[in-house]
C-alpha positions as CSV (number, residue, x, y, z in Angstrom):
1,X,68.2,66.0,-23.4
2,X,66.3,66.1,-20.2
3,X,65.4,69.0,-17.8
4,X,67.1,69.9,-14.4
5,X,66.7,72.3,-12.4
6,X,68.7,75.8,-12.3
7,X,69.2,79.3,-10.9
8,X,68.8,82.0,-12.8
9,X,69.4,85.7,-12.3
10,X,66.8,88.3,-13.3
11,X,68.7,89.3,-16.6
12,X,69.3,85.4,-17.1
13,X,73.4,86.4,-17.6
14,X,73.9,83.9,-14.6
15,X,72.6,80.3,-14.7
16,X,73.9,78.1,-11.9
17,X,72.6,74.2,-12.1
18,X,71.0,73.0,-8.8
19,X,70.8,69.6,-10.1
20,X,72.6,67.7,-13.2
21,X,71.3,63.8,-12.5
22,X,72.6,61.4,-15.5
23,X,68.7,59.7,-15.8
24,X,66.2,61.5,-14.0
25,X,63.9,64.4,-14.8
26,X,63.3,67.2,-12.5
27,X,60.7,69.5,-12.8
28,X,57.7,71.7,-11.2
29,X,60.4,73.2,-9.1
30,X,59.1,75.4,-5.9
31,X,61.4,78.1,-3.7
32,X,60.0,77.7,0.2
33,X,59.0,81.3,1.2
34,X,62.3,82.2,3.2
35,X,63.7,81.2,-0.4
36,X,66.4,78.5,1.2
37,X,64.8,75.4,0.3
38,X,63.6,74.2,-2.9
39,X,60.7,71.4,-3.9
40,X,60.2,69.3,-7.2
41,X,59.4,66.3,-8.8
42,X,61.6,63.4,-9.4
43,X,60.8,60.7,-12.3
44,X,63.2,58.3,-14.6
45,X,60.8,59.5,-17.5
46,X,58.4,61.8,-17.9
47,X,55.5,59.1,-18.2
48,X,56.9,57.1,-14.9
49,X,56.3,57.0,-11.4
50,X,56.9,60.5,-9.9
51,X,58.4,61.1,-6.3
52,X,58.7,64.2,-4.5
53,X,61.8,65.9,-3.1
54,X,63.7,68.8,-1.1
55,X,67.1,70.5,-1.0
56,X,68.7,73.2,-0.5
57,X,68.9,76.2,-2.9
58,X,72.4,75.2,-4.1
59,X,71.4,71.7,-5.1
60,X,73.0,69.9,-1.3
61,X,71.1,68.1,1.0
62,X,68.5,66.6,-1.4
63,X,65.9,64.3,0.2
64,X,62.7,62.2,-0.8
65,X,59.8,63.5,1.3
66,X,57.3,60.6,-0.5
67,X,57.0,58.2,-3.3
68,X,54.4,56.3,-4.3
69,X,54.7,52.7,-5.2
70,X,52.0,52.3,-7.7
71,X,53.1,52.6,-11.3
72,X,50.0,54.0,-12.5
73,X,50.4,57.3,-9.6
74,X,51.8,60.4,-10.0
75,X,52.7,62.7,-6.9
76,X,53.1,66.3,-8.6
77,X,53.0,69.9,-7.6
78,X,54.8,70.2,-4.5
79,X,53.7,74.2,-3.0
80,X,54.9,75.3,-0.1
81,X,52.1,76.7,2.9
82,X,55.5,77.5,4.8
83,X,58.6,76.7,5.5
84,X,58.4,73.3,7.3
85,X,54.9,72.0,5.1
86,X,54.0,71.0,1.8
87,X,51.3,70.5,0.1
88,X,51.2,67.9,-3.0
89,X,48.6,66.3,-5.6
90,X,48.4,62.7,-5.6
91,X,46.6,61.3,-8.8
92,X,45.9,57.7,-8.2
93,X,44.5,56.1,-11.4
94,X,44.0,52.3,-10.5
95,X,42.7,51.0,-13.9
96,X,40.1,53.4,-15.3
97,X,38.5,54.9,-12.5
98,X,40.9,58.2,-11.9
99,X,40.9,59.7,-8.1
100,X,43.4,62.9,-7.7
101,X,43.7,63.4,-3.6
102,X,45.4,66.5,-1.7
103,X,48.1,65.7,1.0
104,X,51.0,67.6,2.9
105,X,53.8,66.4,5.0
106,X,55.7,68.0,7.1
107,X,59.8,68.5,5.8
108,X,60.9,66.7,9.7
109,X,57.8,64.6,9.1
110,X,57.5,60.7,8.3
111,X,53.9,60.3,7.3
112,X,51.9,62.3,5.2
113,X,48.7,63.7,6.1
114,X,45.5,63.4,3.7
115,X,43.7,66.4,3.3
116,X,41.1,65.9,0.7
117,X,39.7,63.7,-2.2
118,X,38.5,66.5,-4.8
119,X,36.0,63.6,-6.8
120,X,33.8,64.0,-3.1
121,X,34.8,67.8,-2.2
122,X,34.4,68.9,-6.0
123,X,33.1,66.5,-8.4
124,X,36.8,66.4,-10.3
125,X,38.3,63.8,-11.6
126,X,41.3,65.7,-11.8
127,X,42.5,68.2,-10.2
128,X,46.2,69.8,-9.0
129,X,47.1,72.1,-6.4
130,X,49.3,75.1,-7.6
131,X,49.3,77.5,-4.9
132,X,48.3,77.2,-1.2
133,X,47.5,80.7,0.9
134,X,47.3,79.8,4.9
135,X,47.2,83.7,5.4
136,X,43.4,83.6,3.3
137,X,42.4,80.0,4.0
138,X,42.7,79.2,0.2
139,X,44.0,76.8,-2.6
140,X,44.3,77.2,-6.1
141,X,43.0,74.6,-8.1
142,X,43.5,73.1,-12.1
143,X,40.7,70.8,-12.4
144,X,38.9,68.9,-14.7
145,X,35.3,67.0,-14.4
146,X,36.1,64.4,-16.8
147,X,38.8,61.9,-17.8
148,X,40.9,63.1,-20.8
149,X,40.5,64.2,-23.2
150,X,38.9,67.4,-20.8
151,X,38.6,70.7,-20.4
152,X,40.4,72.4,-17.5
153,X,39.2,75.2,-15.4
154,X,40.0,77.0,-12.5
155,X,39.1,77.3,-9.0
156,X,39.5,78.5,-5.7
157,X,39.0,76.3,-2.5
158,X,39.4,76.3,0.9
159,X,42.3,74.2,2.8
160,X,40.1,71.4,3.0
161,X,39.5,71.1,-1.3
162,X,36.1,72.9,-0.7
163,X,34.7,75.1,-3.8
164,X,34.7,79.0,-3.2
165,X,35.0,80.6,-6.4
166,X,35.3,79.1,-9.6
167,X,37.8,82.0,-11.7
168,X,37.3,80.4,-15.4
169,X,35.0,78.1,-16.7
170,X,35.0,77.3,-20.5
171,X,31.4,75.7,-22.1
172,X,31.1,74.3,-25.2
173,X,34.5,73.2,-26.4
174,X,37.0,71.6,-24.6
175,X,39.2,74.5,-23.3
176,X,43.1,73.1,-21.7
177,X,44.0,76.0,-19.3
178,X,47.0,75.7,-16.9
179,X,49.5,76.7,-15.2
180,X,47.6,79.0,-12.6
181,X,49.8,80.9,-10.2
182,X,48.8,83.8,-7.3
183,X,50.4,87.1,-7.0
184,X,52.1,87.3,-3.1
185,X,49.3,90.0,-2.2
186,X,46.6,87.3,-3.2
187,X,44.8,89.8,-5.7
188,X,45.8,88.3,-9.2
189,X,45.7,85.4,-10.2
190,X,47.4,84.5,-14.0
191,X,47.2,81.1,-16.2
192,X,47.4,79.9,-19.8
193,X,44.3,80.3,-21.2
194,X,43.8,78.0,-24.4
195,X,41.9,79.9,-26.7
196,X,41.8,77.3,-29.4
197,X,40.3,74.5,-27.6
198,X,43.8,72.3,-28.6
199,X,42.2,69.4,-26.9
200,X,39.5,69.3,-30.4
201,X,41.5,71.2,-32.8
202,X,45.5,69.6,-32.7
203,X,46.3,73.2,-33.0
204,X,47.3,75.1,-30.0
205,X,47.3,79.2,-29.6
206,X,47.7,79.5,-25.8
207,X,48.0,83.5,-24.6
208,X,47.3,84.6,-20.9
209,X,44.6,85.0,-18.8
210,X,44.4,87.2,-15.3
211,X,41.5,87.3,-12.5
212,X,41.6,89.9,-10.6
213,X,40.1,90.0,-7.2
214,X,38.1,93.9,-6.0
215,X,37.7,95.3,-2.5
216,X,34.2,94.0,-2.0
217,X,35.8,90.2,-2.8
218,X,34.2,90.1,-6.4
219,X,36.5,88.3,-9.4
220,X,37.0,89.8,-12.8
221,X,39.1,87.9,-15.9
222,X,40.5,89.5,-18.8
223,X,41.8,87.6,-21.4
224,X,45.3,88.5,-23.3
225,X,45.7,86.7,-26.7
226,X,49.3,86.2,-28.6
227,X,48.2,84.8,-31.7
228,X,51.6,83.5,-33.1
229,X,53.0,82.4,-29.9
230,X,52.1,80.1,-26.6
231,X,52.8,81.9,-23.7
232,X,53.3,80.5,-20.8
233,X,53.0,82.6,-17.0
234,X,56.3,81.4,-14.9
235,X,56.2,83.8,-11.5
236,X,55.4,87.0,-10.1
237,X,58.3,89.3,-9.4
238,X,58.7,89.3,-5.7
239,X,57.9,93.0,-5.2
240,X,54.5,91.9,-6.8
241,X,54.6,94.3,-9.5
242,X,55.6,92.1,-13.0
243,X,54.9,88.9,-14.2
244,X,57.7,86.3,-15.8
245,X,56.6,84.7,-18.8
246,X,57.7,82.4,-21.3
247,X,56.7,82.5,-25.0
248,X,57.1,79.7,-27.8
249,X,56.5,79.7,-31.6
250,X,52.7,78.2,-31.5
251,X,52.6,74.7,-32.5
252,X,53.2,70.8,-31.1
253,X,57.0,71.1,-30.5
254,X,58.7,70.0,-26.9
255,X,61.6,72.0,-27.7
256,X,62.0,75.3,-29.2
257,X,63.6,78.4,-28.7
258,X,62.0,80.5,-26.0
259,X,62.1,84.1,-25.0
260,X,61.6,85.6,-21.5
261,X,59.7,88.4,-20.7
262,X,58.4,90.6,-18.2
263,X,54.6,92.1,-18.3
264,X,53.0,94.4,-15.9
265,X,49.8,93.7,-14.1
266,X,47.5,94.5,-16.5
267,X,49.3,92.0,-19.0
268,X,50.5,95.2,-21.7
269,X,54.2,96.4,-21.9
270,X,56.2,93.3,-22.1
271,X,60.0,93.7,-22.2
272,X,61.4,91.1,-23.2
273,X,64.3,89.6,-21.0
274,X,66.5,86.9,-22.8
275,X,66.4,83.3,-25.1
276,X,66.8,80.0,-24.6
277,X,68.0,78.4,-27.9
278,X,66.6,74.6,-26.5
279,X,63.4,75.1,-24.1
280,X,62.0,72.1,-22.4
281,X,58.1,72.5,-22.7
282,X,55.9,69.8,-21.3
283,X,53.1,67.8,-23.1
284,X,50.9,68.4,-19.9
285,X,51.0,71.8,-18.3
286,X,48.3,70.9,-15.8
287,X,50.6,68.7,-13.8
288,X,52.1,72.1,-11.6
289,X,54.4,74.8,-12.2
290,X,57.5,74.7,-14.4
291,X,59.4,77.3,-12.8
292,X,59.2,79.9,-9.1
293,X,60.7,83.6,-8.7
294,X,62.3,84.5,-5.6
295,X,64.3,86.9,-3.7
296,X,67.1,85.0,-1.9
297,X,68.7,85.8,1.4
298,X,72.3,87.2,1.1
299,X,73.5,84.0,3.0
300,X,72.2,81.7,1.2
301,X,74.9,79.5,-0.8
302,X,74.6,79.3,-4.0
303,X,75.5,76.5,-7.1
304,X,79.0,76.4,-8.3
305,X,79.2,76.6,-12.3
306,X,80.7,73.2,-12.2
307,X,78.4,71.7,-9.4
308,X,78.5,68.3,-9.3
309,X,75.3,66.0,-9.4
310,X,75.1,65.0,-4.9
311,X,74.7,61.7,-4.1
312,X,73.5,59.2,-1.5
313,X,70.4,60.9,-0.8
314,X,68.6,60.2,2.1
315,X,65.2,58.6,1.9
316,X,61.5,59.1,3.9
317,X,57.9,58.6,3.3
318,X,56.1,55.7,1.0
319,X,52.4,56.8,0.1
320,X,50.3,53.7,0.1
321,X,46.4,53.0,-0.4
C-alpha cells in the first residue's frame, strides 16, 4: 500500500479520495487559506526525487509547480503564505556536504524565487519550513545543526530564514522533534516532542509538546508525555480551540492502527474521534506535515466516492543549481 491523499469529515464517517495514482506517493498535504486549493508532495517512492504540486480540493486540475532534477534533492513542505504563494524546502545534498534552502513560487508563476539558505541565515544543516505567518513576519522552522543522525529543534524566523526565537532546544542526547504546526491566532505552537532520544535509543516514546506565546511576547513549553503511544499533532480546529492528533502503539512500525483525537489547548481532555485499521506513518517526520484541517466554502466541489485518478497534468517550473 501507498498513501494518497483524502477528505475527511470531522467525525471521519465521510472519506472522499482526492487523489488514487497507481505508483506515486502523495503526502504533506496543505489546504490554501480560502480552503479551495490544495498543495503536496509528489514522489515514485518515498526515498526518490520529490516534486511539488496543486489542485483543486476535489482532486481536478492537478499541476506541478517545481521539480528538481537532481536525484539526491528533495522539495518538501509546501505551506501556503496565501492563496496565490507558496513557500517550499529544498534540501539539496550534492555528495556529502547537505544545504536545505527556502523558496516560493507563485501558483500563475514560472520561476521560483529563492528566499534563504538556512546553513548562512542559521547555521543548519537542515532545516524545513512548516508554517509561514505574513500577518507576524514569521516562519516556523524544524532544524537540525548536524547531518544525521541529529537532534531536531525548533525555531522561529523571520521571512527571510533569520533566527527570532528558538521554542525547544534539547542538550545532551539527541532529541528527533517534528511535526511543528501554529494555531491560526499565532499563540500556540504544538510538535512531537521525542522524549526518548529515539535517534540513540532505537526505541521511540514520542508525546506532545506546546509553546505558548504571552502578551509581553515571552514563550513558555509544556511538555505532554503518552508513555505507551506516539502521538503525532495533525491541525488545529479552525475555530482555534482543539487540536487533531494522531496516536500509534509506540514502537518502529510504518503501519498500525491509529486513533484520532481531539485535545484542548492545554493538551488535557482528549476525546477520541475514530480508527484507522492501516495508518501510513512515515520514517521521517521532519520532512513537513502529514495532514491540514480546514473549513471549506459551501461551493466548493467536492471528491466523488468513486473518483477517478485525473490525468494529463499540466507541467511548470524545473529547480536548477
Amino acid at each position: 500500500m501507498k498513501p494518497d491523499l483524502w477528505l475527511f469529515s470531522g467525525d471521519g464517517r465521510i472519506r472522499l479520495p482526492v487523489t488514487h495514482t497507481a505508483d506515486e506517493f502523495e503526502t504533506q498535504p496543505s489546504f490554501s487559506p480560502d480552503g479551495r486549493q490544495i498543495a503536496f508532495v509528489r514522489s515514485q517512492t518515498p526515498n526518490a526525487e520529490t516534486s511539488i504540486w496543486i489542485c483543486r480540493t476535489d482532486g481536478s486540475d492537478p499541476r506541478r509547480l517545481v521539480h528538481s532534477v537532481f536525484d539526491n534533492d528533495k522539495l518538501m513542505s509546501p505551506v501556503w503564505a496565501s492563496d496565490n504563494q507558496i513557500y517550499f524546502t529544498w534540501a539539496r545534498r550534492p555528495g556529502v556536504v547537505a544545504r536545505t534552502e527556502l523558496w516560493r513560487i507563485g501558483i500563475q508563476d514560472d520561476k521560483p524565487v529563492f528566499v534563504c539558505d538556512f546553513g548562512q541565515t542559521m547555521g543548519l544543516l537542515g532545516a524545513v519550513v512548516t508554517d509561514v505567518s505574513i500577518r507576524d513576519g514569521e516562519l516556523l522552522v524544524l532544524g537540525s545543526t548536524a547531518v544525521e543522525p541529529a537532534a531536531t529543534d525548533i525555531y522561529l524566523t523571520d521571512l527571510q530564514g533569520r533566527p527570532l526565537h528558538t521554542l525547544w532546544k534539547d542538550t545532551g542526547e539527541l532529541h528527533h522533534d517534528s511535526g511543528a504546526i501554529r494555531s491560526r491566532d499565532g499563540r500556540q505552537i504544538v510538535w512531537q516532542h521525542d522524549f526518548q532520544a529515539s535517534v540513540v535509543s532505537g526505541s521511540s516514546n514520542y508525546g506532545l509538546a506546546t509553546a505558548t506565546r504571552n502578551g509581553a511576547g515571552d514563550w513558555s513549553v509544556e511538555l505532554a508525555p503518552y508513555p505507551e503511544f506516539s502521538v503525532l499533532p495533525l491541525g488545529w480546529s479552525p475555530d482555534g480551540r482543539d487540536l487533531l492528533c494522531v496516536r500509534v502503539p509506540a514502537g518502529p512500525a510504518v503501519r498500525s492502527h491509529a486513533v484520532f483525537f481531539l485535545a484542548n489547548g492545554q493538551l488535557d481532555r482528549p476525546r477520541d474521534l475514530f480508527g484507522l485499521p492501516d495508518w501510513y506513518m512515515p520514517h521521517d517526520l521532519t520532512t513537513g506535515r502529514i495532514a491540514d484541517w480546514r473549513t471549506l466554502p459551501d461551493d466548493v466541489r467536492l471528491p466523488r466516492p468513486d473518483q477517478k485518478p485525473i490525468s494529463n497534468p499540466s507541467y511548470r517550473a524545473t529547480l536548477r543549481p
